[in-house]
C-alpha positions in Angstrom: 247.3 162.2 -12.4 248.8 159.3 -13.3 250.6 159.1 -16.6 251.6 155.4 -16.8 247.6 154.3 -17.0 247.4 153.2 -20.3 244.4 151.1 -21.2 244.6 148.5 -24.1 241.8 148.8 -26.9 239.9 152.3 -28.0 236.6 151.5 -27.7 234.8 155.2 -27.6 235.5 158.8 -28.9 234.3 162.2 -28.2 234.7 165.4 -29.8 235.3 168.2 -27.4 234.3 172.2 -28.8 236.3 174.7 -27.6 234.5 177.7 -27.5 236.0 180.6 -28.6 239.7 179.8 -27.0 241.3 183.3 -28.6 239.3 185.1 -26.5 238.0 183.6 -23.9 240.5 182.0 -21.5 241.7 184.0 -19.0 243.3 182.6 -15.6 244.4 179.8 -17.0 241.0 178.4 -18.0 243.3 176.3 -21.6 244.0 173.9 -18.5 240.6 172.6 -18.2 241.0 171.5 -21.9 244.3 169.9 -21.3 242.6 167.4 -18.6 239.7 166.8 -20.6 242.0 165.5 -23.5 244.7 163.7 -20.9 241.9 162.0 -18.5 240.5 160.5 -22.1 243.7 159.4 -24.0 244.3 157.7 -20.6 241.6 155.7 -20.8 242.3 155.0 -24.4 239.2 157.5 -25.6 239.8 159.5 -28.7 239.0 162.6 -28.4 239.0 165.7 -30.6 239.7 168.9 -29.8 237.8 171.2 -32.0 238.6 175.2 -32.0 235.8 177.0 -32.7 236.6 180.7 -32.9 234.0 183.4 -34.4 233.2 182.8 -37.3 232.2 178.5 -37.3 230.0 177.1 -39.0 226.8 176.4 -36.4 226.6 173.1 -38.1 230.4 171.8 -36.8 229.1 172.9 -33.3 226.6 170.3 -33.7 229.0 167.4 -34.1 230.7 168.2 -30.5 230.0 165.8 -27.6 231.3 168.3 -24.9 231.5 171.8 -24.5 233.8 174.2 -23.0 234.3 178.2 -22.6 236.5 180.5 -20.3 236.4 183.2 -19.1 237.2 186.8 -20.2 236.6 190.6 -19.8 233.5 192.1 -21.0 235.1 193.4 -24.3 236.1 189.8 -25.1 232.1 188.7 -23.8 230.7 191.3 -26.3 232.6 190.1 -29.1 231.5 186.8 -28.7 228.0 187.6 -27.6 227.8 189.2 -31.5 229.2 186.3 -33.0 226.7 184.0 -31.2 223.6 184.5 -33.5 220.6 183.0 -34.9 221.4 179.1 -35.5 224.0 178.8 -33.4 222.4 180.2 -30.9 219.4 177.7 -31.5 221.8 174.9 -32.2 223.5 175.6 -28.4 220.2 175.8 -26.5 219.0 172.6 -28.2 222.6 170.6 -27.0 222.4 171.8 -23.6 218.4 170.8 -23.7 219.5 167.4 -25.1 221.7 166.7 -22.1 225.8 167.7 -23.8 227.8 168.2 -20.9 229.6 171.2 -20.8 231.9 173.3 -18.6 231.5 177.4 -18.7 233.8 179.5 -16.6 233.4 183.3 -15.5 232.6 184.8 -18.2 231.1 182.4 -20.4 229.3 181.5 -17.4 227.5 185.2 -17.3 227.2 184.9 -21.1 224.8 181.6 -20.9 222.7 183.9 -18.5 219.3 186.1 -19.4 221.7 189.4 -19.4 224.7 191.4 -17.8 224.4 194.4 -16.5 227.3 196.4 -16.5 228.1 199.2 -13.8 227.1 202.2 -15.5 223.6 200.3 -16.1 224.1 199.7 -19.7 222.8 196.0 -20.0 224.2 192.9 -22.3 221.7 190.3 -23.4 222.7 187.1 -22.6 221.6 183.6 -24.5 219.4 182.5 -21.6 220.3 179.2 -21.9 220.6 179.5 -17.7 217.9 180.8 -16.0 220.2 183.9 -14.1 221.3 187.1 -14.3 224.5 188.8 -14.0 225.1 192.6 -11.9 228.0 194.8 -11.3 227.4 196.9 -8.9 230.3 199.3 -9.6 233.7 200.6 -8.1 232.4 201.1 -4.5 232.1 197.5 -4.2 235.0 195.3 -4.1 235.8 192.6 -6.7 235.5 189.1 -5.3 238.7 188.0 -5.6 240.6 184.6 -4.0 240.8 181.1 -2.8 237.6 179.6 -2.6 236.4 176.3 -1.1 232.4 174.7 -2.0 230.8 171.7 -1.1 228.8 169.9 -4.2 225.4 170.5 -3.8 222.5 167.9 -4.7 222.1 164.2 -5.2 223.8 164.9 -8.1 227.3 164.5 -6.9 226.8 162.1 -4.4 230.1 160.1 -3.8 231.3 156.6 -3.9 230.5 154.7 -0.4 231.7 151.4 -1.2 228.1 150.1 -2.2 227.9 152.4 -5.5 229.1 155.0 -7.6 227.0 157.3 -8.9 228.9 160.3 -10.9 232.4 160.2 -9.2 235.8 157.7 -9.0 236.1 156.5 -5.6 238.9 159.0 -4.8 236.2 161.9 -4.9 235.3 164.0 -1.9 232.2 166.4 -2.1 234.5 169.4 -2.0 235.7 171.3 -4.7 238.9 174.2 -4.8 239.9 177.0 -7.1 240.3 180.3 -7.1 237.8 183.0 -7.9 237.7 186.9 -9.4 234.7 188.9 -10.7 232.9 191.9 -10.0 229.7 191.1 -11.0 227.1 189.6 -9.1 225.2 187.1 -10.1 221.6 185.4 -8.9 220.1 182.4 -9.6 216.2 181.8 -10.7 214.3 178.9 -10.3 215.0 177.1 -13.2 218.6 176.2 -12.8 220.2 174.9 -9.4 223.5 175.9 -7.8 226.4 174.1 -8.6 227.8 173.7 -5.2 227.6 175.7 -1.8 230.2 178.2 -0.3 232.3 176.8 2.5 234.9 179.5 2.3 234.8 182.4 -0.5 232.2 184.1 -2.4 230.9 182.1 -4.8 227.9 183.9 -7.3 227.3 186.9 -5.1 229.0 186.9 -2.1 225.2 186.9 0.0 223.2 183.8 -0.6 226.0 181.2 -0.5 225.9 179.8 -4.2 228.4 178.8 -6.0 228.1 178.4 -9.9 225.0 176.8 -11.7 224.6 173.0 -13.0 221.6 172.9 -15.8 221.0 169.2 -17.2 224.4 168.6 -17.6 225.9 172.0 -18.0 228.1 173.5 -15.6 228.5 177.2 -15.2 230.8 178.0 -12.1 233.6 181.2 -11.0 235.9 178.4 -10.2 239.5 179.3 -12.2 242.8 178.0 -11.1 241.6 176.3 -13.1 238.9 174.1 -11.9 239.6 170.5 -13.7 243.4 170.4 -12.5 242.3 170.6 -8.9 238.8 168.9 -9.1 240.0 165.8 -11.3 236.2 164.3 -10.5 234.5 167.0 -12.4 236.2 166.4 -15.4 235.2 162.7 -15.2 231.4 163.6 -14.8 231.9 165.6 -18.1 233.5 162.6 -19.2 231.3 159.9 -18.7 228.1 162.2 -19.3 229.2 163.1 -22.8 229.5 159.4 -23.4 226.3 158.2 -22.2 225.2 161.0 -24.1 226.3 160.2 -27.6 226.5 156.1 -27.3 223.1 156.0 -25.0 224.0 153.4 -22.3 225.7 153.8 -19.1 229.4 153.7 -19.3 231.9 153.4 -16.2 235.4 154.7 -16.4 238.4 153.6 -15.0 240.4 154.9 -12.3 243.0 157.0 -12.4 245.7 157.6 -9.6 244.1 160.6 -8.4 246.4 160.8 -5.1 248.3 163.6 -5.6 245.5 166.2 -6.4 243.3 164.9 -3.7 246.1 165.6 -1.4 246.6 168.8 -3.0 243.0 169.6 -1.9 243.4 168.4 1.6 246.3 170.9 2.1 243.8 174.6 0.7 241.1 173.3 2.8 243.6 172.5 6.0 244.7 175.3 5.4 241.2 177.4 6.1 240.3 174.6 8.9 237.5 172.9 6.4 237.0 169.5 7.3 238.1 166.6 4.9 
């Protein structure tokens, strides 16, 4: 990233909700937050980083442009699955519905789900906000657990080709990197598309190839490491979609030196012979 890009007037702001940060974010996930914030003030966008740990006031949830929630064990997920009632259960759905980017990792990402189901079959309702479910199949099957590699799935995330630009900066590639560790399963239904498709890994399940979930402009994904630090682009689709999003035009973002982490990325997937 490149620290010395430091753009004149502030012409747009965002509030960024962090959901629940005392409990959920594990592996690193704070880091996702800390590029969100630096890849703004860059650009010369204010942005506010709201904490919103149990307890909040549905109403304050409301005012956020962007959301974001790590992941955490399932003591941490039943905690905050309590504390996720009534209206701000209601007031989430309706943001997601009205198009608020956001960014869920692991756990949250199981949490946004129709339900979890734990290993001795005792089953957690999710908020059904993504149309999946979550299963752990116990200890006789291995956690899935390391490096993994995905190619963006979908016009979606198609990338700049020197005619036009449609979510990405120009530095993008269609592959993302991270590192992944769960032991539940999880499958997607028909309402809600993958986020990106396994190249090397495990991704949702370890069978069908899926990697993580994208609904309107939602993300859900396994991807720690974590996944904004090495995947600089996805943070600037969250960027630019909660701006379109609260100021209702399209919006274009300047570059940023991205150099150094798309180098970074050449050398994982070198490293397990994926192609650039």
């Amino acid at each position: 990233m490149n620290k010395n890009y430091l753009p004149k007037a502030i012409r747009h702001s965002l509030t960024i909700g962090w959901l629940y940060p005392d409990l959920m974010s594990t592996y690193g996930d704070r880091g996702n937050i800390i590029v969100l914030q630096k890849r703004c003030e860059w650009r010369n966008i204010e942005v506010k980083i709201l904490h919103l740990n149990p307890g909040f006031d549905h109403k304050l949830l409301a005012t956020c442009n962007m959301l974001f929630m790590g992941g955490a064990q399932d003591k941490q997920q039943q905690i905050v699955a309590q504390d996720l009632k009534k209206e701000k259960v209601e007031t989430l759905k309706k943001m997601v519905d009205d198009g608020v980017p956001g960014l869920y990792i692991c756990g949250a990402y199981q949490l946004l789900g129709k339900y979890y189901k734990e290993a001795d079959g005792t089953k957690i309702l999710g908020l059904g906000i993504f149309d999946l479910y979550t299963e752990n199949p116990g200890e006789n099957h291995p956690r899935l657990i390391g490096n993994i590699i995905a190619e963006l799935a979908g016009s979606t995330w198609q990338v700049a080709d020197g005619k036009k630009t449609t979510s990405y900066a120009p530095q993008a590639t269609r592959h993302i990197v991270g590192f992944e560790n769960h032991g539940g399963r999880t499958y997607l239904g028909k309402n809600v598309k993958p986020f990106a498709k396994v190249i090397k890994g495990f991704g949702n399940n370890g069978e069908d190839g899926t990697e993580g979930a994208i609904y309107k402009n939602a993300i859900g994904t396994y991807l720690h490491g974590p996944i904004l630090p090495k995947n600089p682009e996805i943070a600037d689709y969250l960027i630019k979609k909660a701006l379109e999003v609260k100021y209702k035009d399209e919006i274009g973002l300047e570059d940023l030196d991205d150099s150094l982490e798309q180098k970074a990325k050449e050398i994982i997937e070198k490293r397990y012979n994926v192609k650039v």
